[in-house]
N, CA, C and O atoms as a GROMACS GRO file, in nm:
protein
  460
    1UNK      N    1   1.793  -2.695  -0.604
    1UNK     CA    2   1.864  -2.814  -0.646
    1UNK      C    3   1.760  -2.923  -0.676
    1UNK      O    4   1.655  -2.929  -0.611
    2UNK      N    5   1.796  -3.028  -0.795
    2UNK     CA    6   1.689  -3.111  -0.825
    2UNK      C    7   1.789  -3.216  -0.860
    2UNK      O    8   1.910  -3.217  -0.883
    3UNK      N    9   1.666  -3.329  -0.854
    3UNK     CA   10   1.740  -3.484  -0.902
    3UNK      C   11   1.723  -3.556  -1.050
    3UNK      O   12   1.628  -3.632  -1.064
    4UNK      N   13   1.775  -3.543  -1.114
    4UNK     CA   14   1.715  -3.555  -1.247
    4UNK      C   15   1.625  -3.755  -1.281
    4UNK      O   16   1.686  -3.860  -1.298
    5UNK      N   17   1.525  -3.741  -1.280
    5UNK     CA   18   1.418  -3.812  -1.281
    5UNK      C   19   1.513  -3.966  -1.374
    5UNK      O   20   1.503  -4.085  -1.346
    6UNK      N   21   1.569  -3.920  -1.447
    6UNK     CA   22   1.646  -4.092  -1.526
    6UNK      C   23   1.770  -4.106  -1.504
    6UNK      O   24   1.805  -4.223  -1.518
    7UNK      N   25   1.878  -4.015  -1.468
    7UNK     CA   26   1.980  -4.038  -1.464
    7UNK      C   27   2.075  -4.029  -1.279
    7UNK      O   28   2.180  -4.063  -1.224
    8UNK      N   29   1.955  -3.965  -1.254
    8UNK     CA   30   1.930  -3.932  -1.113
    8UNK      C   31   2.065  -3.859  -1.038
    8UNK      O   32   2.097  -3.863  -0.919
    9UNK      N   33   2.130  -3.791  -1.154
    9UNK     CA   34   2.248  -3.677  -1.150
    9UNK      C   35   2.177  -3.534  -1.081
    9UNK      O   36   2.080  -3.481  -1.134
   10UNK      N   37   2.236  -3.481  -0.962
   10UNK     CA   38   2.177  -3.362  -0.922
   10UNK      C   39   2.224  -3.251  -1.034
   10UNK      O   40   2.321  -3.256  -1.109
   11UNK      N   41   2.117  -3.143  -1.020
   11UNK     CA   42   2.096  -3.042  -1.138
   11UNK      C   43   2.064  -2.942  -1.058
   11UNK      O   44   1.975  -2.957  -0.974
   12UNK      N   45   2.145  -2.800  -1.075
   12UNK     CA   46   2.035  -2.683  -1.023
   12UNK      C   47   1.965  -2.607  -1.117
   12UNK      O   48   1.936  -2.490  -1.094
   13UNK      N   49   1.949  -2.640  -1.176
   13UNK     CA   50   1.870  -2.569  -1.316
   13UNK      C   51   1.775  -2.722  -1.397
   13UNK      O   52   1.846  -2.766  -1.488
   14UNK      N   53   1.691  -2.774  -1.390
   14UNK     CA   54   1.639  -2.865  -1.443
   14UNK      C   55   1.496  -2.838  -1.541
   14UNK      O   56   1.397  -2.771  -1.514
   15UNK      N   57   1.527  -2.918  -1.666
   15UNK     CA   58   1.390  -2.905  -1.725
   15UNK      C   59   1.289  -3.030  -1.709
   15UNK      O   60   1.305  -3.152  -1.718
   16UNK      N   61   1.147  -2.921  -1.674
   16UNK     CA   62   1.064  -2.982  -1.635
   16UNK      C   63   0.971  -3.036  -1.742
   16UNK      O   64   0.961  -2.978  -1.850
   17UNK      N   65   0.894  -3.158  -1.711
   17UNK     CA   66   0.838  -3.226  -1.760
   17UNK      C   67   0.647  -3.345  -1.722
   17UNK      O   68   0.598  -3.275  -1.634
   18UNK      N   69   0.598  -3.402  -1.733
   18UNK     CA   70   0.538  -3.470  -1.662
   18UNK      C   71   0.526  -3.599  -1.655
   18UNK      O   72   0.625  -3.612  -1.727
   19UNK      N   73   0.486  -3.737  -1.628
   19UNK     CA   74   0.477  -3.827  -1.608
   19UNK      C   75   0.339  -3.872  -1.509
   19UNK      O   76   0.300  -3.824  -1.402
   20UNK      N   77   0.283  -3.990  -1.598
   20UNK     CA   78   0.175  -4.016  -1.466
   20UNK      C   79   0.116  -3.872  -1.406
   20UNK      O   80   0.126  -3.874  -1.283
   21UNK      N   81   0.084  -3.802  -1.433
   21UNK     CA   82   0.057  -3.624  -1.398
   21UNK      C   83   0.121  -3.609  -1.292
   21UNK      O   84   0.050  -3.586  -1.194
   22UNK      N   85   0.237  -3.614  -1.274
   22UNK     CA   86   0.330  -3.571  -1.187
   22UNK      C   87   0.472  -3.490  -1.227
   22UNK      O   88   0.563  -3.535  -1.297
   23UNK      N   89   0.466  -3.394  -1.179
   23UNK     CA   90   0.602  -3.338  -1.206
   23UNK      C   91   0.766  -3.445  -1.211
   23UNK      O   92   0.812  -3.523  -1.128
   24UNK      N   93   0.833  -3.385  -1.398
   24UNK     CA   94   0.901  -3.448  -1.361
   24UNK      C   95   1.043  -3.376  -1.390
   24UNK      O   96   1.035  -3.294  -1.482
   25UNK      N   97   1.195  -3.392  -1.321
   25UNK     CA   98   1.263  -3.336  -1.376
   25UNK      C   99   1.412  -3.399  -1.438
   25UNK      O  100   1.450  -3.515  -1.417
   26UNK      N  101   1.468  -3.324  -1.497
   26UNK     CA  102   1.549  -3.400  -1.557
   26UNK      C  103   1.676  -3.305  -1.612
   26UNK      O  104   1.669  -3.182  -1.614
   27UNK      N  105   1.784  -3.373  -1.651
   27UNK     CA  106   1.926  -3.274  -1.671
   27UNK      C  107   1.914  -3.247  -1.827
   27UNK      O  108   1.832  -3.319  -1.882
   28UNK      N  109   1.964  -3.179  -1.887
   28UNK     CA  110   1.932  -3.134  -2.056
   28UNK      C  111   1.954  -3.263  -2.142
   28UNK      O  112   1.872  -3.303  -2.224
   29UNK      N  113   2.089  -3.330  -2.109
   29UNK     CA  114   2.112  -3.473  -2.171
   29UNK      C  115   2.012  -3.599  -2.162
   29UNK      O  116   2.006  -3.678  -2.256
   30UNK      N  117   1.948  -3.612  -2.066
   30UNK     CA  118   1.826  -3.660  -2.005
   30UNK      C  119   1.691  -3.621  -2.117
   30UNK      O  120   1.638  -3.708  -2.187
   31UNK      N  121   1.658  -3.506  -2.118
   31UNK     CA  122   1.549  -3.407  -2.177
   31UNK      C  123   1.586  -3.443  -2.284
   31UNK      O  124   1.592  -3.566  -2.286
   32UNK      N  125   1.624  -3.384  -2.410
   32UNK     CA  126   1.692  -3.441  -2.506
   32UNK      C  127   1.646  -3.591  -2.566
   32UNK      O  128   1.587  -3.622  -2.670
   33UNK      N  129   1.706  -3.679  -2.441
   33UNK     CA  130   1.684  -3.819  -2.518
   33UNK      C  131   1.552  -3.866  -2.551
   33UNK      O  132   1.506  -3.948  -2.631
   34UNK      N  133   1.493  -3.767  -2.439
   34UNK     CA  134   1.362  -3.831  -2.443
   34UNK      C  135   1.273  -3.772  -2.595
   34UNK      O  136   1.171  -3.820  -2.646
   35UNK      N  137   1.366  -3.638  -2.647
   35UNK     CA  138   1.256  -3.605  -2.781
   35UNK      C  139   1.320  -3.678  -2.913
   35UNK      O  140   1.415  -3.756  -2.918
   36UNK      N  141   1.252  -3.637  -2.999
   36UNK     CA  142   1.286  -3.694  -3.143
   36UNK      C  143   1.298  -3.599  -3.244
   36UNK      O  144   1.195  -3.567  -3.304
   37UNK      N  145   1.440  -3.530  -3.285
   37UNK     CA  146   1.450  -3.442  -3.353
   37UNK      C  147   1.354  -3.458  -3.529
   37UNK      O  148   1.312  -3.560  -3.584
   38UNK      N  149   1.347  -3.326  -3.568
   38UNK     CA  150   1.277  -3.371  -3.705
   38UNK      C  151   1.351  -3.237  -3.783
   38UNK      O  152   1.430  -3.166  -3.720
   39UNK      N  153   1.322  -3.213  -3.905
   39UNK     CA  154   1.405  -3.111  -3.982
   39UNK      C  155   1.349  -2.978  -3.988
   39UNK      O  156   1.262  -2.964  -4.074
   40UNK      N  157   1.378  -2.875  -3.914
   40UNK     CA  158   1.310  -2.751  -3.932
   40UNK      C  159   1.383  -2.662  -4.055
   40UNK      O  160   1.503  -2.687  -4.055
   41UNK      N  161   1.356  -2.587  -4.137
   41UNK     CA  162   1.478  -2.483  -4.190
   41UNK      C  163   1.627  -2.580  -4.205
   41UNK      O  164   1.747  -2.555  -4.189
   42UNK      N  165   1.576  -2.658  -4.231
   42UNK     CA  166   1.766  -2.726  -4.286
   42UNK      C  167   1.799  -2.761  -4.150
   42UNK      O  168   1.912  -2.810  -4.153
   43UNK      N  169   1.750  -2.760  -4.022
   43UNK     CA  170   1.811  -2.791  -3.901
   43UNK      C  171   1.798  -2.885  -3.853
   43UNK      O  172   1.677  -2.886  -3.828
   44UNK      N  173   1.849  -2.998  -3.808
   44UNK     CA  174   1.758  -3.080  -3.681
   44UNK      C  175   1.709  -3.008  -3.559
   44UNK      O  176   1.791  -2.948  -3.489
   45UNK      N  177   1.591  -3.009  -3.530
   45UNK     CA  178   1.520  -2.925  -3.401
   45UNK      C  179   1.463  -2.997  -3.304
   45UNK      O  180   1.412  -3.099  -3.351
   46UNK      N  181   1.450  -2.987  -3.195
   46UNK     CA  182   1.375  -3.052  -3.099
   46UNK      C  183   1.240  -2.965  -3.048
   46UNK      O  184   1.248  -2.850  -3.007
   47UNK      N  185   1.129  -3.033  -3.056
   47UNK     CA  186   0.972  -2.997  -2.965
   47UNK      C  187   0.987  -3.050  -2.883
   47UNK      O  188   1.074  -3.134  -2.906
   48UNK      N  189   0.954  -3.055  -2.788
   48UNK     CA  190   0.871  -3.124  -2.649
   48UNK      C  191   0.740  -3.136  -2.664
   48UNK      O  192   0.693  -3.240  -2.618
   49UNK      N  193   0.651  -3.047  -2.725
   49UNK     CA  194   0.487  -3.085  -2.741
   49UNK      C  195   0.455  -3.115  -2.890
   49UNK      O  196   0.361  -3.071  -2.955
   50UNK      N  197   0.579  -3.222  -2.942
   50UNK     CA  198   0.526  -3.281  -3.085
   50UNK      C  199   0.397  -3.364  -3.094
   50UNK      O  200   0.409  -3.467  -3.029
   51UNK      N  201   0.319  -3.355  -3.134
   51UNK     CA  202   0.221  -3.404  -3.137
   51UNK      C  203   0.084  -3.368  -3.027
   51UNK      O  204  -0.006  -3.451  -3.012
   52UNK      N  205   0.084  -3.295  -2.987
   52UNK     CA  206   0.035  -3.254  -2.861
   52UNK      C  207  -0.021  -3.070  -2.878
   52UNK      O  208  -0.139  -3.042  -2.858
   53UNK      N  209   0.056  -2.987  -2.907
   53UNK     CA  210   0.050  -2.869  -2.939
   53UNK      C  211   0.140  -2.818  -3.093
   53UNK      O  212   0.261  -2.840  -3.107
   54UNK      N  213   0.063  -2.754  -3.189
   54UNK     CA  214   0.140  -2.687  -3.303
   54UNK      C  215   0.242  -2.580  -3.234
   54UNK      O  216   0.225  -2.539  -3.118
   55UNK      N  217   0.334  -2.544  -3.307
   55UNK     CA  218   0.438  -2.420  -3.344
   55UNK      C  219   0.341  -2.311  -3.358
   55UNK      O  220   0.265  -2.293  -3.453
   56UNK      N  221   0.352  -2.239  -3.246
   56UNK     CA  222   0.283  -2.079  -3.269
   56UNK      C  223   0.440  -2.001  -3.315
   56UNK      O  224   0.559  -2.031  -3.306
   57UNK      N  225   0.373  -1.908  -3.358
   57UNK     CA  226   0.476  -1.792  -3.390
   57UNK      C  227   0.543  -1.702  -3.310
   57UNK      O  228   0.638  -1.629  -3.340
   58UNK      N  229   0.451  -1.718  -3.144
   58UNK     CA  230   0.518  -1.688  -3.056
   58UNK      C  231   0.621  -1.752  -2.980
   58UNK      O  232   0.694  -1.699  -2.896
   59UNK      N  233   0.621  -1.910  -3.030
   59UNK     CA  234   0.758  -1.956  -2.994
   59UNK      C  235   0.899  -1.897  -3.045
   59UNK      O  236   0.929  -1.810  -3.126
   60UNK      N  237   0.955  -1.963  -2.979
   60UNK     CA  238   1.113  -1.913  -3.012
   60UNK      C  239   1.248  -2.049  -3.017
   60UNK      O  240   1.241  -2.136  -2.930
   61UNK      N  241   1.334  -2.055  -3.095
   61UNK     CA  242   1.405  -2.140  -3.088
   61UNK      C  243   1.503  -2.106  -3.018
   61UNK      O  244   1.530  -1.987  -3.030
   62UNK      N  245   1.600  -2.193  -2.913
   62UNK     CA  246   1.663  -2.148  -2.811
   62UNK      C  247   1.776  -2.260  -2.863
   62UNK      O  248   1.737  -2.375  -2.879
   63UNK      N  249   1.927  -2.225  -2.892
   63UNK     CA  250   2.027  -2.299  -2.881
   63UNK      C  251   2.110  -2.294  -2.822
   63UNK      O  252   2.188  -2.199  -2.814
   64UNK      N  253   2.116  -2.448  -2.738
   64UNK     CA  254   2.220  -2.459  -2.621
   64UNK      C  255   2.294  -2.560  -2.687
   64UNK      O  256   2.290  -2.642  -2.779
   65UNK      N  257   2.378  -2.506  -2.576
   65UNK     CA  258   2.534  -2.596  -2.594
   65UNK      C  259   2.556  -2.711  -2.509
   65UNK      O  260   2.453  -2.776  -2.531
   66UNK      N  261   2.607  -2.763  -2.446
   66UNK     CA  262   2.634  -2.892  -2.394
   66UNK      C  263   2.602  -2.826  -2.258
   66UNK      O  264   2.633  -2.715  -2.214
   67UNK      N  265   2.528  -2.930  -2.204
   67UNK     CA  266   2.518  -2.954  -2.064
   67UNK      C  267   2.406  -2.811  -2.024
   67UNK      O  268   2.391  -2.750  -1.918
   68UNK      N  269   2.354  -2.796  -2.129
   68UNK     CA  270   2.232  -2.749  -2.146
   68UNK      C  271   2.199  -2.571  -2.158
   68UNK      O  272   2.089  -2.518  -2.157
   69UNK      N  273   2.358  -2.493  -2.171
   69UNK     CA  274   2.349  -2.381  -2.112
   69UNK      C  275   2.302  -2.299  -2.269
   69UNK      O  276   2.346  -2.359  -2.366
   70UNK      N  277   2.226  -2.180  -2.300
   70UNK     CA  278   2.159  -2.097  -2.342
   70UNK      C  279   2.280  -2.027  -2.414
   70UNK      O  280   2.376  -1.975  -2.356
   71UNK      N  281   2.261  -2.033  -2.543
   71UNK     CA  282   2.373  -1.949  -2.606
   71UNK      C  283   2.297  -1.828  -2.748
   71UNK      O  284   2.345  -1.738  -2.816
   72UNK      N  285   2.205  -1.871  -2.740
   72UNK     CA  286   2.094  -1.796  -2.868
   72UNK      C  287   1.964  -1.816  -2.840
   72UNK      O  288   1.934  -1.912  -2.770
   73UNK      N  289   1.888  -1.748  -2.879
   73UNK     CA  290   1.788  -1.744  -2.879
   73UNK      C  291   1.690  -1.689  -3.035
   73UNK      O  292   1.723  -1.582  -3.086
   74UNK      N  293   1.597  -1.754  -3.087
   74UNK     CA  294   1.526  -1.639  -3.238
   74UNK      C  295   1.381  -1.664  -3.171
   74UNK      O  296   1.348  -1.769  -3.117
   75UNK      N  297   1.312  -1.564  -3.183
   75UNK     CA  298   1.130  -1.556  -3.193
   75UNK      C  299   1.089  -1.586  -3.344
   75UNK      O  300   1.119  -1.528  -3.449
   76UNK      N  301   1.014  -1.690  -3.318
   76UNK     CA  302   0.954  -1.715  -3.475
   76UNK      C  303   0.898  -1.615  -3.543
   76UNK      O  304   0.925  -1.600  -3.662
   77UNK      N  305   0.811  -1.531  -3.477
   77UNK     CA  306   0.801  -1.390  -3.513
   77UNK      C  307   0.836  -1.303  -3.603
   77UNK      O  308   0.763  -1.242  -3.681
   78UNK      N  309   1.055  -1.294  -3.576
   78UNK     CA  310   1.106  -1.238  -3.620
   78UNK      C  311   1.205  -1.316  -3.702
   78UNK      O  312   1.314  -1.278  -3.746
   79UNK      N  313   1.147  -1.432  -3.715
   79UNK     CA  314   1.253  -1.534  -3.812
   79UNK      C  315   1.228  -1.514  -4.001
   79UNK      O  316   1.129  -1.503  -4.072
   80UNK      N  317   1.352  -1.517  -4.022
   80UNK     CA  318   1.358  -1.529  -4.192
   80UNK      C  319   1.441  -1.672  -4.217
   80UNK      O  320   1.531  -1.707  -4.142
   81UNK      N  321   1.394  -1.754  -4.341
   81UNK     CA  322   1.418  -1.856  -4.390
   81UNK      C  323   1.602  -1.828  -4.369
   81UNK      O  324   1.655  -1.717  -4.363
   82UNK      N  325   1.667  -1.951  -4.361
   82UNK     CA  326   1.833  -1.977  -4.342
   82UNK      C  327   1.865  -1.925  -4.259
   82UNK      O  328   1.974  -1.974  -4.228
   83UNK      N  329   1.823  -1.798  -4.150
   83UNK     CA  330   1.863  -1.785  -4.049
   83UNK      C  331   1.947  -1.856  -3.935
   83UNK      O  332   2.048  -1.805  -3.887
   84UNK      N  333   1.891  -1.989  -3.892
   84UNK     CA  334   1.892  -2.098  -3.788
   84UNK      C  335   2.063  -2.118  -3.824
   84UNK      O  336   2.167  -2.099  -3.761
   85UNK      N  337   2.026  -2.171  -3.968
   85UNK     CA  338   2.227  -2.216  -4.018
   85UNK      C  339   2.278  -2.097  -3.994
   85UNK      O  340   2.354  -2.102  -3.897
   86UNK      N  341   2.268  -1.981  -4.046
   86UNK     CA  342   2.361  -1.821  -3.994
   86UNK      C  343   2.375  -1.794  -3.885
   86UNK      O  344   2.476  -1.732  -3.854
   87UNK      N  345   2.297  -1.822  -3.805
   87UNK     CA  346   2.302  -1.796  -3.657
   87UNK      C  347   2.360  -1.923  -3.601
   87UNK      O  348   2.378  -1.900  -3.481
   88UNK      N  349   2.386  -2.004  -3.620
   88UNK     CA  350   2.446  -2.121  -3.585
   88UNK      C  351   2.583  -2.127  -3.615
   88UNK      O  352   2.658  -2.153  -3.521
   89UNK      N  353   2.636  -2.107  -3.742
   89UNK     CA  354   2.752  -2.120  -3.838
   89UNK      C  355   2.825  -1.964  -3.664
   89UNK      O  356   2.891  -1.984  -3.561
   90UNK      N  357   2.767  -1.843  -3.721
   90UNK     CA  358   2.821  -1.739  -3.599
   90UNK      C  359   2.857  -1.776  -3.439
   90UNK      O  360   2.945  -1.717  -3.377
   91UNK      N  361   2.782  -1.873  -3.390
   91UNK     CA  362   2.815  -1.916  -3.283
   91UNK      C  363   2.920  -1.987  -3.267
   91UNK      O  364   3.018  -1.953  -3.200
   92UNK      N  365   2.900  -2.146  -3.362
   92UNK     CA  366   3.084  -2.195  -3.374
   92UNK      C  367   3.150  -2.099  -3.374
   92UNK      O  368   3.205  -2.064  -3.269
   93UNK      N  369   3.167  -2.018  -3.506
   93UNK     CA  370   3.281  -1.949  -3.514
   93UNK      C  371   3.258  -1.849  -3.357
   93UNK      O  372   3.361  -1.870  -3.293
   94UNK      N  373   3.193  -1.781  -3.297
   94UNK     CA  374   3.224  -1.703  -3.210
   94UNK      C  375   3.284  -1.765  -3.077
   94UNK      O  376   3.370  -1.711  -3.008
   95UNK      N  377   3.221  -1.895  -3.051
   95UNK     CA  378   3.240  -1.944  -2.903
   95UNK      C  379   3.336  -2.097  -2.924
   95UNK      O  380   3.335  -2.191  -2.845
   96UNK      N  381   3.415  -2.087  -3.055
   96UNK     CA  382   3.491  -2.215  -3.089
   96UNK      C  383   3.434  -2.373  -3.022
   96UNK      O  384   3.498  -2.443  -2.943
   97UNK      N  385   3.341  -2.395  -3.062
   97UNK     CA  386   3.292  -2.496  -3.001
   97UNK      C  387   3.215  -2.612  -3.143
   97UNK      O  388   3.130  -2.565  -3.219
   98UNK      N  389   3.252  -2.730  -3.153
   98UNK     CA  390   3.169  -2.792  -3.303
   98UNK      C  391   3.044  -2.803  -3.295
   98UNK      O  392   2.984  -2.796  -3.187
   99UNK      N  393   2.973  -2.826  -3.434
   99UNK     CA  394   2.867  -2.827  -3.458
   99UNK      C  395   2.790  -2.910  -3.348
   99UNK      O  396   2.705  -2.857  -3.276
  100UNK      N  397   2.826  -3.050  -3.339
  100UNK     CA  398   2.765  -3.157  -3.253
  100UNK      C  399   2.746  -3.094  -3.076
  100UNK      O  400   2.709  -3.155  -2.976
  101UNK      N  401   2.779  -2.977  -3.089
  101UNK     CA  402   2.757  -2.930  -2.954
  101UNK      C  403   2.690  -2.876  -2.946
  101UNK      O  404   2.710  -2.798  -2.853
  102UNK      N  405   2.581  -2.858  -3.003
  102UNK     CA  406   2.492  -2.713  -3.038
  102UNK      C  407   2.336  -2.800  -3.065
  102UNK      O  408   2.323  -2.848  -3.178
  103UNK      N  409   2.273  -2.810  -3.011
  103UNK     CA  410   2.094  -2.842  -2.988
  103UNK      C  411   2.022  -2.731  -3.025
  103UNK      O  412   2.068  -2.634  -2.966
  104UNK      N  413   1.919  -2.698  -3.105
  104UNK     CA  414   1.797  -2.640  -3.114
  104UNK      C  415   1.695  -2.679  -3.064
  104UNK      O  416   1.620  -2.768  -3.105
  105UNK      N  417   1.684  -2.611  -2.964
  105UNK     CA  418   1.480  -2.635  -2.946
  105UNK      C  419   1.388  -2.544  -2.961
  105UNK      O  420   1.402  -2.428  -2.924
  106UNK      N  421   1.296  -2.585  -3.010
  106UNK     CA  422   1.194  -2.517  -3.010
  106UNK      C  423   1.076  -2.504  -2.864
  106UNK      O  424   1.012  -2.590  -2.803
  107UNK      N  425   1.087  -2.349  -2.851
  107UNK     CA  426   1.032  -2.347  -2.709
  107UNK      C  427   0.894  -2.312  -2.681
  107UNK      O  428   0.881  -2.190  -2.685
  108UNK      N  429   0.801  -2.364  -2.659
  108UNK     CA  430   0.654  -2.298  -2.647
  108UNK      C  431   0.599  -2.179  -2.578
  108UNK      O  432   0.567  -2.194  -2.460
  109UNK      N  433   0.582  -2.058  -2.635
  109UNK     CA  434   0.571  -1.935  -2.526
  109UNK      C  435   0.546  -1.943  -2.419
  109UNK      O  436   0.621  -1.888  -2.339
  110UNK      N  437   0.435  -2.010  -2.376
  110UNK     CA  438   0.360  -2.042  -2.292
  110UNK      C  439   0.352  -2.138  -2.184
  110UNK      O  440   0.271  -2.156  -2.093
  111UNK      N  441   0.463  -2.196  -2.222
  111UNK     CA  442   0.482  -2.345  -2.134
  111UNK      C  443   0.642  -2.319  -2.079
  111UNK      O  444   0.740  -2.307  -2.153
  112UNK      N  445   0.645  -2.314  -1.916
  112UNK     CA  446   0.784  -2.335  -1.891
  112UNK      C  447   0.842  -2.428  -1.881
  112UNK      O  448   0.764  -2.522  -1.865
  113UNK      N  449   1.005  -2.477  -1.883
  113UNK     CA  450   1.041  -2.599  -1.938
  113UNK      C  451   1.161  -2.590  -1.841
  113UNK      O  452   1.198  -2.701  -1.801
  114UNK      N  453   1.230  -2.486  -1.796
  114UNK     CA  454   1.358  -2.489  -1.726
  114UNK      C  455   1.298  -2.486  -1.581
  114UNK      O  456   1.184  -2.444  -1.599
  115UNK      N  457   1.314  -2.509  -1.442
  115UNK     CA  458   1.266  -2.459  -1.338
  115UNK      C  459   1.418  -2.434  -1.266
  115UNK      O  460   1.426  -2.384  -1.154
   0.00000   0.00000   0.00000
């Protein structure tokens, strides 16, 4: 169980972050505010290490739904151009839920982000 660092809502699943080099954590709505989406493939996407670390190809884009839960996943790897919208467009329609509910991030292989 964790306290989320700005909104100070308990979380048992929190993504982590740093501050002042200190661990920090926070609830997905929290996480979120703090990035600045930009346009990937026709998408709005979120980084966490914009400016800090490039997009390897071993990342993967991960789309959650509200309140932060994991509904897709693509490896850049194995990505082809318009994908993101096809795989997106399939999810509304599969899990009836609107567009505005649905976040992309882009996840760094290498760096964990959920604890």
């Amino acid at each position: 169980m964790h306290t989320c660092h700005f909104c100070h809502s308990s979380i048992t699943e929190a993504f982590v972050g740093s501050k002042n080099e200190g661990k920090v954590y926070s609830c997905f709505k929290c996480f979120i505010q703090t990035l600045k989406p930009f346009k990937f493939d026709e998408e709005f996407v979120y980084y966490p290490m914009f400016g800090i670390r490039k997009i390897q190809p071993e990342d993967s884009i991960a789309f959650y739904g509200n309140g932060g839960n994991e509904l897709a996943r693509v490896y850049l790897k194995s990505y082809n151009e318009g994908f993101l919208s096809y795989l997106k467009e399939a999810i509304i329609q599969d899990k009836e839920i609107p567009t505005e509910d649905i976040t992309l991030v882009i996840e760094p292989y290498n760096i964990r982000l959920r604890e």
